[in-house]
Residue, then its C-alpha position, 0 to 999 in steps of 0.5 A: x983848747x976849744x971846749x964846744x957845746x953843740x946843740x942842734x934844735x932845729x928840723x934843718x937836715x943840711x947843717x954844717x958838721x960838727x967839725x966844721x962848727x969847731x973848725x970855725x970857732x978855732x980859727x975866729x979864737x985862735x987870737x986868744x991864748x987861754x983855752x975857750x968854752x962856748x956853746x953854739x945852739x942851732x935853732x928854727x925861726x919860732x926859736x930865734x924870733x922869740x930870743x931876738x925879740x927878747x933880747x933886741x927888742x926886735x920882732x923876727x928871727x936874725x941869722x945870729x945872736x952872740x950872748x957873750x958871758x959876763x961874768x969876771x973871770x975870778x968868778x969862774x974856774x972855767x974859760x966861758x967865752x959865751x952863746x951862739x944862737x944860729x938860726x938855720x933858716x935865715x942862714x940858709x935864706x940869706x946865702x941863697x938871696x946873696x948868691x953865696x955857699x950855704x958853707x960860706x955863709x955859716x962859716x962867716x956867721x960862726x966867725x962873726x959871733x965868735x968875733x963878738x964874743x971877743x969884744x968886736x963890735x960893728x957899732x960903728x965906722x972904725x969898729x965895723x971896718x976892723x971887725x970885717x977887715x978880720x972876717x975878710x982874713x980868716x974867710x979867706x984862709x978858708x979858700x971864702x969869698x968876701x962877705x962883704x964884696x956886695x955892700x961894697x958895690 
């Protein structure tokens, strides 16, 4: 079962429901046997510059950030998979850039944080051919586009 920690700290008005946010984590957790907590926190530019330049050392707000829990699990009594931090903006930016559904593009980022709370990785070539090949599948069951299509082009 999916524990899920909403938490909306953002003025955006056009934000996926909470069903969906679940919806999409369920599908990208589904591989994992044991139940999942994590926490998925929505915020602004202000919000996801500060954290994406703390953490990444990198000066402007990215469309997500997965703070995956690194704690061993004989430590918790709890299935603490990690944070997601989304921010809205870019998100809603980068889909209209991109010629792609706002619903498309949050699904895809809610996928792809979630993959990177299981471990995935786009570090390199082969990591990165396996994590999209995967984020290919589960868009796909969600009747998504490629997300990937353009690069390809």
């Amino acid at each position: 079962m999916l524990e899920l920690d909403l938490q909306v700290a953002s003025e955006a008005t056009d934000l996926p429901s909470e069903a969906d946010f679940r919806k999409w984590c369920e599908l990208a957790l589904r591989q994992r046997s044991n139940d999942s907590e994590l926490t998925i926190r929505v915020v602004d530019e202000a919000e996801g510059r500060e954290l994406n330049k703390t953490w990444r050392h990198k000066d402007y707000a990215t469309n997500v950030l997965s703070f995956p829990a690194d704690v061993p699990d004989e430590l918790l009594d709890i299935p603490l998979l990690g944070d997601l931090v989304i921010c809205a903006p870019v998100v809603t930016r980068e889909a209209a850039e991109q010629g792609k559904s706002a619903e498309a593009h949050w699904a895809h980022l809610v996928i792809h944080g979630c993959l990177h709370l299981l471990g995935y990785d786009h570090i390199d070539d082969a990591e990165a051919e396996e994590m999209e090949g995967l984020e290919r599948e589960l868009l796909a069951e969600l009747g998504h586009p490629d997300p990937y299509a353009a690069d390809e082009e």
